[in-house]
C-alpha positions as CSV (number, residue, x, y, z in Angstrom):
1,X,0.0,0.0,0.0
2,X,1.6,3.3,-1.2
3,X,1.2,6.5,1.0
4,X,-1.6,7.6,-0.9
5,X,-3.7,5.3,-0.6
6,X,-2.8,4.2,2.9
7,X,-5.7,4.6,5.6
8,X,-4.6,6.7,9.1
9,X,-3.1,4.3,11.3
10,X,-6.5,5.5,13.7
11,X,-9.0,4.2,11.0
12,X,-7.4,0.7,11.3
13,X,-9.2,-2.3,12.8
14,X,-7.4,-3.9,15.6
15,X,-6.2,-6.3,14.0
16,X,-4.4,-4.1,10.9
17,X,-2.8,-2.2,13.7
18,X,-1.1,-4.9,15.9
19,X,0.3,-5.8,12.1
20,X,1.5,-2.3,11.9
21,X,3.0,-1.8,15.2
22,X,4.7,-5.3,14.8
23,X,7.7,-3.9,13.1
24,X,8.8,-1.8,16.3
25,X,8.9,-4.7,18.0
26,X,12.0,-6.5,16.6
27,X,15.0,-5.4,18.2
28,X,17.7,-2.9,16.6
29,X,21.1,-4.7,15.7
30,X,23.6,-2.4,16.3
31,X,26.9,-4.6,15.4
32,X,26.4,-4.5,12.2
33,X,27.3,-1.1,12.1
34,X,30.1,0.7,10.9
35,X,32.1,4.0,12.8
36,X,31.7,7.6,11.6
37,X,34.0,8.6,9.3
38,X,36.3,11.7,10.6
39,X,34.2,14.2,8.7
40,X,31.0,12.9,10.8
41,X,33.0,13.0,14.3
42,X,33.5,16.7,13.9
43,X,30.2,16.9,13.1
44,X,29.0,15.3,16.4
45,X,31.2,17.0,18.6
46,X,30.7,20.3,16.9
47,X,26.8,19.8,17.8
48,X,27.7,18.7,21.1
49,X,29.7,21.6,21.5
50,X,26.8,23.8,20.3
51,X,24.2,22.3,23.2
52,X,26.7,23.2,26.2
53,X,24.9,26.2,27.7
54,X,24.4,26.7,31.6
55,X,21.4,27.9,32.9
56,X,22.4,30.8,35.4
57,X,20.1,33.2,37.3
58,X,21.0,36.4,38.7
59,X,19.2,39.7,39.8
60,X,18.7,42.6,37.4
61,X,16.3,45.7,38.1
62,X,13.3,45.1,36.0
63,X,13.0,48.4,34.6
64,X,16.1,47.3,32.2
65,X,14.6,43.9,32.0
66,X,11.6,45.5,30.0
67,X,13.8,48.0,27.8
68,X,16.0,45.6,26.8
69,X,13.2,42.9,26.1
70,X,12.1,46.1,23.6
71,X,15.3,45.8,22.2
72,X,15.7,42.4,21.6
73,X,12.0,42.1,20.1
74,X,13.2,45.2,17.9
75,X,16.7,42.9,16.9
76,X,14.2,39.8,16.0
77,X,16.1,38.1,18.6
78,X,15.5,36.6,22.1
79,X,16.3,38.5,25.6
80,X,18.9,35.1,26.3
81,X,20.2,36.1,22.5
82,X,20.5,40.0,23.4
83,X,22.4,39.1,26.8
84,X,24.7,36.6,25.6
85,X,25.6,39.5,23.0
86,X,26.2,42.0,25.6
87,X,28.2,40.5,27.8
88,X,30.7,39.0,24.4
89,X,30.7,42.9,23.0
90,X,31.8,43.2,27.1
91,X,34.1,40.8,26.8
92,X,35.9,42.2,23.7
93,X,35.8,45.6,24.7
94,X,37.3,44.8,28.0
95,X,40.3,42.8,25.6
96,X,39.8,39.1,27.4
């Protein structure tokens, strides 16, 4: 049955959907596998990379909270996006 034609797996009678939830049942055989290839590593450890961020909390006067939620919304980017610029443009001024 192509994917046109097939019916939602909700329309199915019991029976046609024990058949189609059979095929998650067999177990995944992972040592037929093969390693990533360099390229592929520095992919995967670039993304991992990319998902390291800390949450942190800290106190700011909420006045500046709202202007520079203003800001960000002006920017088209987030408040977390506008601080994390900040405090780089900080960074680089300052010469660290």
């Amino acid at each position: 049955m192509n994917k046109k034609n097939r019916k939602s797996f909700f329309n199915l009678i019991p029976e046609e959907r024990e058949r189609d939830l059979a095929r998650f049942d067999k177990e995944l055989d992972l040592a037929g596998g093969r390693s990533l290839t360099k390229k592929q590593r520095a992919l995967h450890a670039k993304a991992d990379r990319k998902g390291a961020k800390r949450r942190v909390t800290f106190e700011i006067d909420p006045k500046l909270i709202d202007q520079a939620a203003r800001v960000a919304e002006s920017k088209g980017i987030s408040l977390n996006e506008l601080v994390e610029d900040g405090v780089r443009g900080m960074i680089a001024f300052v010469g660290r």
